[in-house]
C-alpha positions as CSV (number, residue, x, y, z in Angstrom):
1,X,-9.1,-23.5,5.7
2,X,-8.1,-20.3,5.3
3,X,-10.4,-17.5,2.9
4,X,-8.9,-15.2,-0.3
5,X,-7.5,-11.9,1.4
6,X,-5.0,-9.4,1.7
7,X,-3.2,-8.4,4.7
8,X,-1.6,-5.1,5.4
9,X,0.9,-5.1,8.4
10,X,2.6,-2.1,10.3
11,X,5.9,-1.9,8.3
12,X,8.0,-2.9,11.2
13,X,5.9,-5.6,12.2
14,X,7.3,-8.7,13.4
15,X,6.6,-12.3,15.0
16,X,2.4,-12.9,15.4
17,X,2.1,-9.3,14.5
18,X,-2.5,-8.7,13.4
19,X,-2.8,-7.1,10.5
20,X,-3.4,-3.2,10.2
21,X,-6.3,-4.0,7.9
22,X,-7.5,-6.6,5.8
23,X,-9.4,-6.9,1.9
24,X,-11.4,-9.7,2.2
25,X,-15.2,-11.4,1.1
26,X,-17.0,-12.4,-1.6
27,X,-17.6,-8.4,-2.7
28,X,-13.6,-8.0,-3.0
29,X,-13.6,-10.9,-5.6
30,X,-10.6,-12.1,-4.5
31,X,-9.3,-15.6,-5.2
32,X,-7.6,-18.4,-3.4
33,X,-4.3,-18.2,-5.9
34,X,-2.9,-14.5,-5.7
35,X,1.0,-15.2,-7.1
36,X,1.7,-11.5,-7.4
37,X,0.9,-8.1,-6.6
38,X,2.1,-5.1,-7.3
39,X,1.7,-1.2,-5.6
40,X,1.4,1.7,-7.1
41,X,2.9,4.7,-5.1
42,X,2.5,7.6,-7.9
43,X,-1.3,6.4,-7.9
44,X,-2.0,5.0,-4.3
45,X,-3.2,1.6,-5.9
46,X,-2.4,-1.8,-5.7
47,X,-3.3,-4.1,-8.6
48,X,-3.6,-8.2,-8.2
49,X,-4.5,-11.0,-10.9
50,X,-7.5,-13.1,-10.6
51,X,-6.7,-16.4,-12.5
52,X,-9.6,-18.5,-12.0
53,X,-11.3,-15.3,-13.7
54,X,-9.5,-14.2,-16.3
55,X,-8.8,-11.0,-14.4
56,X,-7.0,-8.0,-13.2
57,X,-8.5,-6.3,-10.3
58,X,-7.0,-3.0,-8.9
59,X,-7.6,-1.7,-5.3
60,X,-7.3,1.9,-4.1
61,X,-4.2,1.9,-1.2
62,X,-6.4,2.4,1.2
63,X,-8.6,-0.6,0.4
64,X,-10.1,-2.6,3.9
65,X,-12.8,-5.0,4.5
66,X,-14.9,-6.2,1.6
67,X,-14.5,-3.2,-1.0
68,X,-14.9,-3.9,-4.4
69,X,-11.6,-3.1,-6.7
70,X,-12.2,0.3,-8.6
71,X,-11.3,-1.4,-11.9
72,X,-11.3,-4.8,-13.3
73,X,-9.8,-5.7,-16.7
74,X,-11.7,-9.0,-17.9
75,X,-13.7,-10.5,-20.8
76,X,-12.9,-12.0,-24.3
77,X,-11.0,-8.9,-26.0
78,X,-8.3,-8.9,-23.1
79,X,-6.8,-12.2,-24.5
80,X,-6.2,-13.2,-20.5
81,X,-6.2,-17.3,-20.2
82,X,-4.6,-17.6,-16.8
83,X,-2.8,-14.0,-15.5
84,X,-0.8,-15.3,-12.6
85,X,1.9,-12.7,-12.5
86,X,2.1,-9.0,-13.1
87,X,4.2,-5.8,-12.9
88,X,2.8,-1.9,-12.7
89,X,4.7,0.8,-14.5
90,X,3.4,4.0,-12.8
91,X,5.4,6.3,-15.0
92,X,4.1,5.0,-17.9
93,X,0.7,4.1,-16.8
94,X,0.6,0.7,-18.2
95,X,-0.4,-3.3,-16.4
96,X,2.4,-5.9,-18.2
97,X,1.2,-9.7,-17.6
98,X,3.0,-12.6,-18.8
99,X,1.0,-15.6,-20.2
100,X,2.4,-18.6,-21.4
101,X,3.7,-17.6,-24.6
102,X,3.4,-13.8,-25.0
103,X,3.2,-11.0,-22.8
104,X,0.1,-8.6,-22.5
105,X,0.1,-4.8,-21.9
106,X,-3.1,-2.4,-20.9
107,X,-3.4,0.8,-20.2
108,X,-3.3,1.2,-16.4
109,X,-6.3,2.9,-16.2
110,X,-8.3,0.4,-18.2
111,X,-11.3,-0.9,-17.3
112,X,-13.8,-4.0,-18.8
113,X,-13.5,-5.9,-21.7
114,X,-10.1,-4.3,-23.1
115,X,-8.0,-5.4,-25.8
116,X,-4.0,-5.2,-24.9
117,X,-2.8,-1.9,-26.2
118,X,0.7,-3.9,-27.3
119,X,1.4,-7.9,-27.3
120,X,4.9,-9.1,-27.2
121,X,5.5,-12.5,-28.8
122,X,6.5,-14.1,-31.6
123,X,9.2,-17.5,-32.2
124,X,11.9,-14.8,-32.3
125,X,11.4,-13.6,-29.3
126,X,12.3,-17.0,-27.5
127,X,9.4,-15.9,-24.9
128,X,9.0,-19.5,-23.5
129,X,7.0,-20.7,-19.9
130,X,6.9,-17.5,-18.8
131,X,7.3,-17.1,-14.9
132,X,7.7,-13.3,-13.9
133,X,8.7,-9.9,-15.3
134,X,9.8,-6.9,-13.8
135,X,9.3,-3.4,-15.6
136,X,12.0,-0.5,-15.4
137,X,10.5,2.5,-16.0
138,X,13.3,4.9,-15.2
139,X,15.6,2.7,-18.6
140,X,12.8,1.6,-20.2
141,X,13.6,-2.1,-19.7
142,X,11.1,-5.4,-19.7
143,X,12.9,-8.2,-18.2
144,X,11.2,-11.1,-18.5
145,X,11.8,-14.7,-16.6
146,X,11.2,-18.2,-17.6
147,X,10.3,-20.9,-15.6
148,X,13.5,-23.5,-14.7
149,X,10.9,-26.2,-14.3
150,X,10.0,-26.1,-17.7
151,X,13.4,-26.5,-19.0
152,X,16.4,-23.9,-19.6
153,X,15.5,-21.0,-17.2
154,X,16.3,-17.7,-19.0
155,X,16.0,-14.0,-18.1
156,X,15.4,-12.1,-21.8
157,X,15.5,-8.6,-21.6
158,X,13.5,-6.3,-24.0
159,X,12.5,-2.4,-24.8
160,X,9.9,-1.5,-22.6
161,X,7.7,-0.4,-25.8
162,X,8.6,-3.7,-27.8
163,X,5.8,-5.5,-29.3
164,X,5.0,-8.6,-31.9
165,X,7.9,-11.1,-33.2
């Protein structure tokens, strides 16, 4: 059985290529269920969720071996329940992560036991089994995806700043 970790590979890499590096151990706090992660070129990070803790860890680019991330977002204020999916806007600075219901935004630089600087959610939203979301920065767009195998998949498409109902 296999451990948590994150593999880097050359970019042209191909066939039983070894990794370049990898982020690995019980110090990286990794888990067995990363769905999603997302880099950072402005700031040279990457940034992962952690759902069996509640968690968003971030990693500098360079991360290898078993390095800690430079900032976790977790705790009761943070309002995650099971953060499986996740987008970075680097222009912006901010962390969007669906939940079920609702999706949460932090700054990107956040650290600890953080509220969500905006929540977006609400019946009038029609924010339903959330699957994915993708941010764009550049037309300050939030397009968000439902899950088709919890019943009608939908893409719903929202301000990047929306928040509430």
């Amino acid at each position: 059985m296999a451990h948590p970790q994150i593999a880097a590979f050359a970019r042209l890499a191909d066939g039983g290529a070894q990794p370049t590096r990898r982020i690995e151990g019980q110090g990286s706090l990794l888990g067995r269920t990363i769905h999603s992660i997302a880099y950072d070129a402005v700031n040279d990070e990457f940034t992962v969720p952690q759902q069996f803790a509640q968690a968003i860890l971030t990693f500098r680019g360079a991360a290898n071996g078993e390095e800690r991330p430079i900032r976790i977002i977790q705790g009761s204020l943070t309002q995650l329940r099971a953060p499986d999916r996740l987008d970075v806007d680097p222009v912006h600075n901010e962390i969007f992560v669906p939940e079920q219901n609702e999706v949460l935004v932090y700054r990107r630089g956040a650290s600890g036991n953080v509220a969500p600087i905006r929540v977006l959610k609400g019946p009038d939203t029609m924010i339903r089994n959330l699957y994915s979301l993708a941010v764009d920065p550049v037309n300050n767009l939030l397009v968000v995806g439902t899950n088709i195998a919890r019943g009608q998949p939908r893409l719903l498409i929202f301000n990047r700043t929306d928040e509430g109902n």
